[in-house]
C-alpha positions in Angstrom: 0.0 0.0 0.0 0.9 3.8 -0.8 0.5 7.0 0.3 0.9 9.6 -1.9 2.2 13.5 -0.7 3.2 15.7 -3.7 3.5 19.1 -4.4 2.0 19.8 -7.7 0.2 23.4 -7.5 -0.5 23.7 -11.1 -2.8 20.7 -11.9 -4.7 21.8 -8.2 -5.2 25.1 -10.2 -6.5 23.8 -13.6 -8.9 21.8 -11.0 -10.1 25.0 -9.7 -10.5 26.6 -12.6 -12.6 23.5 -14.1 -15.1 23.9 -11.2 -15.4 27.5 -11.7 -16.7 26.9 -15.0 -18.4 23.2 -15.1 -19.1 22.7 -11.6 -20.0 19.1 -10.9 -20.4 18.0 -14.6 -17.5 15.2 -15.4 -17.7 16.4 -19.3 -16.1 19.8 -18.6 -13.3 17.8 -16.7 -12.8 15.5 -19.5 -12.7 17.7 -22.0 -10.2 19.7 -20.4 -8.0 16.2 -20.5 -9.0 16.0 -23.9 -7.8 19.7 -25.1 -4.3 19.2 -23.1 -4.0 15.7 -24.9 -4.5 17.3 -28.5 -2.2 20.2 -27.5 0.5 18.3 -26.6 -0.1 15.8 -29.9 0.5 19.3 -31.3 3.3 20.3 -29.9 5.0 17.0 -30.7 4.4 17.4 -34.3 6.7 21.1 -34.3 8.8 19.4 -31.7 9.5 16.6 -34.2 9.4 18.8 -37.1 12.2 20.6 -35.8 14.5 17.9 -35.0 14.4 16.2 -38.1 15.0 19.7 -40.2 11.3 20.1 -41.7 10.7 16.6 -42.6 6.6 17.0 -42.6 6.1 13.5 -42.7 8.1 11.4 -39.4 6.4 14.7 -37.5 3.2 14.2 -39.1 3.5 9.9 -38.4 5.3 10.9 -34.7 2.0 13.1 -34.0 -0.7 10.6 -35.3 1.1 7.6 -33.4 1.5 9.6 -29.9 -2.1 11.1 -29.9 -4.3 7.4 -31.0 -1.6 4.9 -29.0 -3.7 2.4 -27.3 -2.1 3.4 -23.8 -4.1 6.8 -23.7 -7.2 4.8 -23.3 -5.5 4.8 -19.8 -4.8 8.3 -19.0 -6.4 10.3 -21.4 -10.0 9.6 -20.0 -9.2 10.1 -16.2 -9.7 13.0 -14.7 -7.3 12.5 -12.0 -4.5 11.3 -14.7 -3.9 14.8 -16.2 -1.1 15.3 -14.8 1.2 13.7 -17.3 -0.3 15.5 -20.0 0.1 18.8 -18.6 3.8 18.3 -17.8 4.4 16.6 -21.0 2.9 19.9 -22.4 5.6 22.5 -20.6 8.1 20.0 -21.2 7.9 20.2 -25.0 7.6 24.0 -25.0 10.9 24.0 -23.1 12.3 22.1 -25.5 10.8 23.9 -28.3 11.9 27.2 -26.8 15.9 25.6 -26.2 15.9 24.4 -29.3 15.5 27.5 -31.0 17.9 28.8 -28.8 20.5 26.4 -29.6 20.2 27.1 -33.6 19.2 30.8 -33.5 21.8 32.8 -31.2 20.1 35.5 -32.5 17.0 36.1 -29.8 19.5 37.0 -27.0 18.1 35.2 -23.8 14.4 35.2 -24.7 14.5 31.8 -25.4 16.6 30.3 -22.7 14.2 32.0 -20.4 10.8 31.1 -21.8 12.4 27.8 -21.8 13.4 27.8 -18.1 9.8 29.3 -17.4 8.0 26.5 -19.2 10.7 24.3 -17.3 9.5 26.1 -13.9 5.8 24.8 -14.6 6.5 21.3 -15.8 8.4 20.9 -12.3 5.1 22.3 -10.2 3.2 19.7 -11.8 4.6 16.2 -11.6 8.1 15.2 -10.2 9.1 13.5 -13.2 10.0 16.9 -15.2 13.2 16.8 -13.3 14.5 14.8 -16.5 14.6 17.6 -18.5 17.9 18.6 -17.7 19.1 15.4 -18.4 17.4 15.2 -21.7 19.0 18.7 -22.9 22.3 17.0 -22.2 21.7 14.5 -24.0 20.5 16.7 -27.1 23.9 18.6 -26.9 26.2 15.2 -26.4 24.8 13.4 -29.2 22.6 16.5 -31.6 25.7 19.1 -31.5 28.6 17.0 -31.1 31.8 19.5 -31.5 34.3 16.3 -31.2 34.9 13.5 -33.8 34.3 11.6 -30.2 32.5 11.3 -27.4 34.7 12.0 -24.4 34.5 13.5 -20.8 35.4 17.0 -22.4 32.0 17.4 -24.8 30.0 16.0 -21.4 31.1 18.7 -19.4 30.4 21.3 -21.9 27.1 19.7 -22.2 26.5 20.0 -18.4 27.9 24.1 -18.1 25.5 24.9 -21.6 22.9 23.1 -18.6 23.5 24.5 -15.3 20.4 27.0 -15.6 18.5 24.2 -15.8 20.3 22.3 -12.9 19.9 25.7 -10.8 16.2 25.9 -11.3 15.9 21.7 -10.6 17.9 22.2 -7.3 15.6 25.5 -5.5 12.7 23.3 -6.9 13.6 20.2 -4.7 14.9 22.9 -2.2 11.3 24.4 -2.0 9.7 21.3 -2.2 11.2 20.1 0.9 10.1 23.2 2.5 6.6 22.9 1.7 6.0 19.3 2.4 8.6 18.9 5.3 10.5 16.6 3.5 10.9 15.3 -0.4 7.3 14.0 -0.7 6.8 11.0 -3.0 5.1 7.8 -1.9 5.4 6.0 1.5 5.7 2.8 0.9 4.9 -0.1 3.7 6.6 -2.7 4.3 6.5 -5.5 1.7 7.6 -9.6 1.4 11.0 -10.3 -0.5 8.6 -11.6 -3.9 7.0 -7.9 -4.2 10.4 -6.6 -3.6 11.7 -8.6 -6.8 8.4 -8.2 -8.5 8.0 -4.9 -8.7 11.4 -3.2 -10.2 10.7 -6.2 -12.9 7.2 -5.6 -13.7 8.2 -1.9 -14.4 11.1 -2.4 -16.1 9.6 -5.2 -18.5 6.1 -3.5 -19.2 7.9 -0.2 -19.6 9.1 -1.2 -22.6 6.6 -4.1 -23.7 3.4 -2.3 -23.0 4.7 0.9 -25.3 5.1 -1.6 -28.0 2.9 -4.1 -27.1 -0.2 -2.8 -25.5 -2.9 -5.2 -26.3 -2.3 -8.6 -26.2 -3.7 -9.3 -29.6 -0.9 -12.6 -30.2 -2.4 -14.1 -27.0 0.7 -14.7 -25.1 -0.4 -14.2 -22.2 -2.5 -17.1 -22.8 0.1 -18.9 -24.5 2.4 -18.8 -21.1 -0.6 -20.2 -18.8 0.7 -21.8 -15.6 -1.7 -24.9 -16.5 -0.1 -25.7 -19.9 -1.8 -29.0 -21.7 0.1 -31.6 -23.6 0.4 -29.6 -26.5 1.7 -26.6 -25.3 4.4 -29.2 -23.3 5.2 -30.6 -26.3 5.6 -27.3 -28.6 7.7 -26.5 -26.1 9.6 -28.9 -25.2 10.7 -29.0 -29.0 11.4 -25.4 -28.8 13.8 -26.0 -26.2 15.7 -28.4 -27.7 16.0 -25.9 -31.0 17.7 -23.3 -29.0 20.4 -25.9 -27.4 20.7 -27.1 -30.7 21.5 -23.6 -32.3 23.6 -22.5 -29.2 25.7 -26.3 -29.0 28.6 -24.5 -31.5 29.1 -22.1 -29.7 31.5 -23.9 -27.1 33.1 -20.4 -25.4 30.4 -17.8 -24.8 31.9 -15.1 -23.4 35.6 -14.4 -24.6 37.0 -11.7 -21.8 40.8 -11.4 -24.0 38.5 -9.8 -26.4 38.4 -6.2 -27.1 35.0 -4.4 -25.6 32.3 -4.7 -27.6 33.2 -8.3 -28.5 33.0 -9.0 -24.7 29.7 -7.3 -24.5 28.2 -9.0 -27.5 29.2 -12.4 -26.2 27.9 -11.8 -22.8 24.8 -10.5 -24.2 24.5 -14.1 -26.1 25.0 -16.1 -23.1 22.1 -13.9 -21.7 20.3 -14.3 -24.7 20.6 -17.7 -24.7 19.9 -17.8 -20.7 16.7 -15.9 -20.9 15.5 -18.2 -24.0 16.0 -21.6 -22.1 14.2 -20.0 -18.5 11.2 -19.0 -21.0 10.8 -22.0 -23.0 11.4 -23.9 -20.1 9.2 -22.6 -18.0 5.6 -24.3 -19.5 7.9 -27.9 -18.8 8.5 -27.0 -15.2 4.7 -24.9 -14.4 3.6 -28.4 -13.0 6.2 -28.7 -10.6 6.7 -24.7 -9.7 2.9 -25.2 -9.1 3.0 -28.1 -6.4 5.6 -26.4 -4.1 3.4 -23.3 -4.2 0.5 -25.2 -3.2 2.2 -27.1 -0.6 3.7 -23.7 0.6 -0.3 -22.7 0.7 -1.0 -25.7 3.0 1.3 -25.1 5.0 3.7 -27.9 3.9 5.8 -26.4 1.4 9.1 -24.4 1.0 9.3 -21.7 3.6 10.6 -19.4 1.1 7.2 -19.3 -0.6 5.3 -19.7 2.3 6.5 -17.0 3.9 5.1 -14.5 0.7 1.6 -15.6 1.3 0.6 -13.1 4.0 -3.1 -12.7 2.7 -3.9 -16.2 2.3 -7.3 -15.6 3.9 -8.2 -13.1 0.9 -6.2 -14.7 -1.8 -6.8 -18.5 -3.5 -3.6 -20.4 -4.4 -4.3 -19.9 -7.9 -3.7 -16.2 -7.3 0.2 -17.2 -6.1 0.6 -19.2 -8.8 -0.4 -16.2 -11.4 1.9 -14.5 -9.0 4.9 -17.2 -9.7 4.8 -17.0 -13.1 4.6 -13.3 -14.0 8.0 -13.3 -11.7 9.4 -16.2 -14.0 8.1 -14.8 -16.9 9.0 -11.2 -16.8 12.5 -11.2 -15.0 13.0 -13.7 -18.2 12.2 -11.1 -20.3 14.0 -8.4 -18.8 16.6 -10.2 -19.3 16.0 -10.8 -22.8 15.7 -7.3 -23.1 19.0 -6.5 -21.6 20.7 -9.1 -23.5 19.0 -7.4 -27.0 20.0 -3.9 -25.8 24.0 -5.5 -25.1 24.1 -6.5 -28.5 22.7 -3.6 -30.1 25.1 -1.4 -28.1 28.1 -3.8 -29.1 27.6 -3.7 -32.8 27.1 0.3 -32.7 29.9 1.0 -30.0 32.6 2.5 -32.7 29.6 4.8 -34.0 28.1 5.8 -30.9 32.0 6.8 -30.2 32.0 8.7 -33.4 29.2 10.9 -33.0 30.3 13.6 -34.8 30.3 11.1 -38.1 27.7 9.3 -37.2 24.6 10.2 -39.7 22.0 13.0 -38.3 19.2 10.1 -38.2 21.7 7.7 -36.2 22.1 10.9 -33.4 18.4 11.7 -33.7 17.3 8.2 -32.5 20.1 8.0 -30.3 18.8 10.8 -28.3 15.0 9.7 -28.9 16.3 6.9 -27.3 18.2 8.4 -24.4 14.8 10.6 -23.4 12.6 7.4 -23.9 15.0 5.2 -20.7 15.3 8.6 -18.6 11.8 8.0 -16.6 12.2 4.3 -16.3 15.2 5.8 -13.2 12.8 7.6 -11.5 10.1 4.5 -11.6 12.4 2.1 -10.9 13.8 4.2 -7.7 10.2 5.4 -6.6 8.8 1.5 -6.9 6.0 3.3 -8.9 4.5 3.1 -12.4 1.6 2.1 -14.7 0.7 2.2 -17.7 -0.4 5.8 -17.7 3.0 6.8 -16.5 4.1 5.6 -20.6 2.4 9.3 -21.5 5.7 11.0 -21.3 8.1 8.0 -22.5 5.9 7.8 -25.4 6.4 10.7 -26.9 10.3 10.3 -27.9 9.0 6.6 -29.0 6.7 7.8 -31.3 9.4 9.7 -32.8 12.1 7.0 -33.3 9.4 4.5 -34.5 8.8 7.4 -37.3 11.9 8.2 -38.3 12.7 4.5 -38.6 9.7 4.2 -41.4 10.2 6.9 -42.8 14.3 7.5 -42.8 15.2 4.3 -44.2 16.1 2.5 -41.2 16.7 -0.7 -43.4 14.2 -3.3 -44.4 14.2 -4.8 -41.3 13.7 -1.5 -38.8 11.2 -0.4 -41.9 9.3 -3.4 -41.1 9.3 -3.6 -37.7 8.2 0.2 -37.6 5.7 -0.7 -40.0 3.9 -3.5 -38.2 4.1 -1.6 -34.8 2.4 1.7 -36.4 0.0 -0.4 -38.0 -0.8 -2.6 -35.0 -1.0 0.7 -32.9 -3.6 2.3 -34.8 -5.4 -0.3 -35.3 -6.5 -1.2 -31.6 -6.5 2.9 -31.0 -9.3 4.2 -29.0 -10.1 6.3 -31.6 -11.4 3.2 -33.5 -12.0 0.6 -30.9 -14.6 0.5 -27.5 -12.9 0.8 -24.4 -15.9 0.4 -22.6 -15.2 0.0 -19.2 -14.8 3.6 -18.5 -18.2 4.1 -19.0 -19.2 1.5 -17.1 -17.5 3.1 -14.4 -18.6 6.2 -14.7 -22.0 5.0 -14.7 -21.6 3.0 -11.4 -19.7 5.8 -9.9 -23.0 8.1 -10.9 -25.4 5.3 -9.9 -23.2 5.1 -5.9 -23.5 8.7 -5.4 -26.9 9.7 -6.4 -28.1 6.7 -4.1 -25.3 8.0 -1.2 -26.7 11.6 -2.0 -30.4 10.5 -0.9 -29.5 8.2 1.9 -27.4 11.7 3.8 -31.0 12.9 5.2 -31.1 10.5 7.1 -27.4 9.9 8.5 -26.6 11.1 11.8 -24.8 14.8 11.2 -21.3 13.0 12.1 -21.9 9.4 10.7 -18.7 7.6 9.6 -19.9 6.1 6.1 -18.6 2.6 6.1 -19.0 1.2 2.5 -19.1 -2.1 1.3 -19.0 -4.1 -1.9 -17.5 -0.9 -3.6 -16.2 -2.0 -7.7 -12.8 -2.4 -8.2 -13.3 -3.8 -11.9 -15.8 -6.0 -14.3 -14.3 -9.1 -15.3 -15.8 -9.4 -18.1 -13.6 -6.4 -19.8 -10.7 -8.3 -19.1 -11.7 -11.1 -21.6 -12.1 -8.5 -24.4 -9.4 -7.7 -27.0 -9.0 -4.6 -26.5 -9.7 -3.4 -23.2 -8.4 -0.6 -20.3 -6.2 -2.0 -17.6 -6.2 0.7 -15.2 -9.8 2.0 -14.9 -10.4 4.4 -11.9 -12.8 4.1 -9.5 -13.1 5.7 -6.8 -11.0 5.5 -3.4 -12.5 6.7 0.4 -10.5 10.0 0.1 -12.2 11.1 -3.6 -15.8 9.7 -2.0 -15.0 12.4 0.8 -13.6 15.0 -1.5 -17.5 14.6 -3.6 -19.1 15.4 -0.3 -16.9 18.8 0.4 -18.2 19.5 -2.6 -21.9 18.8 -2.9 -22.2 19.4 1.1 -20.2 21.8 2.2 -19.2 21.9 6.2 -20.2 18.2 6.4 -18.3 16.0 9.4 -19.2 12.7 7.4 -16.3 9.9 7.7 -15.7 7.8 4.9 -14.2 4.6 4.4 -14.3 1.8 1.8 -14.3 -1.5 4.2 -13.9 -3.8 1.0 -14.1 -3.8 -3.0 -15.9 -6.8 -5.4 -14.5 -7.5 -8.4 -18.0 -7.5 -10.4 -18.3 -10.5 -13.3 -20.8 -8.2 -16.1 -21.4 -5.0 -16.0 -24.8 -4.1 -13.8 -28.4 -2.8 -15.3 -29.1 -1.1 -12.0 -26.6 0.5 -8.9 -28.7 0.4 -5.7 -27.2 1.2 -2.0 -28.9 -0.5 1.6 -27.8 1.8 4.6 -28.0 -0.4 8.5 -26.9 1.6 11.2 -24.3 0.3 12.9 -22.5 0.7 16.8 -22.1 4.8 17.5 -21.7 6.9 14.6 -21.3 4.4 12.4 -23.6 3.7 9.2 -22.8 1.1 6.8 -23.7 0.9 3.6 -24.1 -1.8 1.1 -23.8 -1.5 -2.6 -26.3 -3.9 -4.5 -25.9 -4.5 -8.4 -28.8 -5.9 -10.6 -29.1 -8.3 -12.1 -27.6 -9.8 -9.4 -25.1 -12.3 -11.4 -23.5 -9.3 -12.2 -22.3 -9.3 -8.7 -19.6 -10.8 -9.0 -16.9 -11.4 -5.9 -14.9 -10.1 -3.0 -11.7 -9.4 -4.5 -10.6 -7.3 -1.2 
């Protein structure tokens, strides 16, 4: 569990300004998230435009990409999730602003300080702005390399040309710490030593998955199901024996007499090879992995594992065993990712050294690139990320998949860009139902009219103890496409609603548990039975009632 304290006064004012105007109505919030969303699509398209020298088309593709990617049916429709867009918005007219700076000279410091202002902004409304700095350094190191090489010397210039920038991040945290008493972030309790591994992997491997993969359309999810049949045993079994089969010449994996990037390309093979074997292997070893977790459930098995089910009495075994594979699975895969990056960093080393000879594409994706890893540091080292945190990342990935299409990346990066754009746009919101968002905004409506007419009747100073309150419809999650991170409402935004439509009110408000529902309901009722004291608890019914679904916390 986390608790969230952050100091982002500019979002709290666009808040304020929305209920100035729209009041109560949830369509002058969303449209709000929708204007910042096609302004920033905007702004990419001159951003993009002006890195790759008026080339209408990769800013045009770059633009199109960014504002119908599947992963803004996560953040674009949420109210509460406008904070990336805003500071994605000030971050590209920094940019915009430095950029013109960089290949102008001619404005004096009008730029540099509109881009510092813009900077200013992004920082008062989300943390993660503080990779600007590092993404200007990167722009000078590898967009206006004034060395054949890339040494210590151009870095340091790169970091002087920066120190505004690294001034303005540094009274920002300083300020920061003053208003909240401390750096902020999220508190973080106490978790097992599985969560602790589990979570730096998940983000790392759906960081860079989900931004090219966001819906499972191949059905590997399915493919790599913890209760594989003969079949599956038996495809994979045989691929197994493929990749010893390829990999048996190779007697000497890594040769460390070797010169760098030979060294780095052979230990990125072993790892290749590593990650491989754990992932075909796994569907031959899911049987077994399942017993000891079961076991571990009874009370019989490994201490290890038994020691990570702490919530067995809210949890079936099956949910461990999901649990068990997703580690397998996606540490494999981060590992296949760092074994693909290690080659591809091998066979460019001498070019990446070369900057300075390097073609103008080659640097433009290079520092694409750069921007696109700089949040996954701050996700990793806050333990915090979904898919909506991709808004930012995406927008430098947009960029390299265009220029690879459309800069002749070779047939094989042509390709590959190819069937990614195509596969984007194709399960984009803009063309396919995410439907679950208004499902919950129609069962959030449905809860609080019903709470609304049940208040009368409350004792002045009730504490509201809820019940049965949605976390998700099961249902959704069988459809190709669907959202993954769907808000509903917590005990804090139930309060907040009250502030709101009953001023001076000394209600108490808690969410005792959630239900996962199975269909989506006809009909949202609530049942209020007074409790012991103060308390009033209230129960949330949903017709029909096999939509109800079941306790999922």
């Amino acid at each position: 569990e986390k608790v969230q304290k952050c100091y982002r006064p500019i979002p709290a004012l666009s808040y304020g300004i929305d209920y100035s105007i729209w009041a109560m109505d949830p369509f002058g919030y969303q449209l709000t998230n929708l204007v910042l969303h096609t302004l920033v699509s905007v702004l990419l398209f001159f951003f993009m435009r002006m890195l790759t020298r008026g080339r209408d088309g990769a800013a045009w593709l770059s633009a199109v990409l960014f504002a119908l990617h599947p992963v803004m049916a996560e953040s674009v429709p949420a109210t509460v999730r406008r904070f990336d867009a805003m500071a994605a918005l000030f971050i590209l007219l920094s940019l915009i602003t430095f950029l013109k700076h960089t290949e102008t000279y001619t404005s004096g410091r009008k730029n540099i300080l509109l881009s510092l202002f813009f900077y200013a902004l992004a920082l008062l409304t989300k943390e993660i702005s503080v990779i600007l700095p590092f993404i200007i350094i990167a722009a000078f190191v590898t967009l206006y390399p004034e060395e054949g090489r890339l040494s210590l010397k151009s870095l340091m210039k790169a970091v002087k040309e920066t120190s505004p920038y690294i001034i303005l991040t540094a009274i920002y945290i300083a300020w920061r710490s003053y208003v909240l008493s401390g750096i902020g972030g999220y508190v973080t309790k106490a978790e097992g030593i599985a969560a602790m591994i589990q979570t730096p992997v998940n983000i790392f491997t759906d960081y860079f998955t989900v931004m090219a993969y966001p819906v499972d359309f191949l059905g590997i999810g399915m493919l790599f199901s913890p209760y594989p049949g003969p079949v599956k045993k038996f495809f994979f079994g045989a691929l197994l024996l493929i990749i010893l089969l390829r990999a048996a010449p190779r007697k000497r994996m890594i040769n460390i007499n070797s010169s760098a990037a030979n060294t780095l390309a052979s230990a990125s093979r072993a790892l290749l090879l590593f990650s491989l074997l754990c992932i075909a292997g796994y569907p031959l070893f899911a049987d077994y992995i399942n017993s000891l977790i079961q076991k571990a459930y009874e009370g019989s098995g490994p201490r290890f594992i038994a020691g990570e089910m702490n919530s067995k009495d809210v949890y079936g075994v099956e949910t461990y065993i999901y649990k068990a594979r997703d580690i397998i699975l996606n540490t494999c895969f981060m590992l296949l990712i760092f074994a693909l990056s290690g080659t591809a960093l091998a066979k460019n080393m001498e070019r990446i050294k070369r900057l300075h000879s390097a073609p103008f594409r080659t640097r433009l994706c290079l520092f694409l690139l750069i921007w696109m890893v700089l949040p996954l540091g701050i996700y990793l080292a806050t333990s915090v990320a979904g898919r909506y945190y991709l808004y930012i990342p995406l927008l430098p990935f947009c960029g390299i998949i265009s220029i690879m299409l459309l800069g002749g990346a070779g047939c094989g990066g042509i390709f590959t860009a190819f069937v990614l754009s195509v596969s984007l746009l194709w399960y984009s919101p803009l063309f396919r139902d995410y439907g679950e968002w208004k499902e919950s905004g129609r069962i959030t409506s449905g809860f609080l009219s019903g709470l609304s007419e049940s208040l009368p009747e409350m004792p002045a100073d009730a504490s509201i103890r809820i019940h049965d309150y949605p976390d998700g419809i099961a249902s959704y999650e069988k459809i190709t496409p669907h959202a993954h991170e769907v808000v509903y409402m917590n005990d804090y935004n139930i309060k907040s609603w009250l502030n709101l439509k009953f001023p001076g009110n000394r209600f108490e408000v808690s969410i005792e548990n959630r239900k996962r529902l199975a269909s989506p309901p006809e009909r949202v009722d609530i049942e209020t039975v007074a409790g012991e004291g103060k308390d009033v608890h209230v129960f949330i019914k949903y017709y029909p009632e096999d939509a109800s679904g079941h306790l999922s916390r």
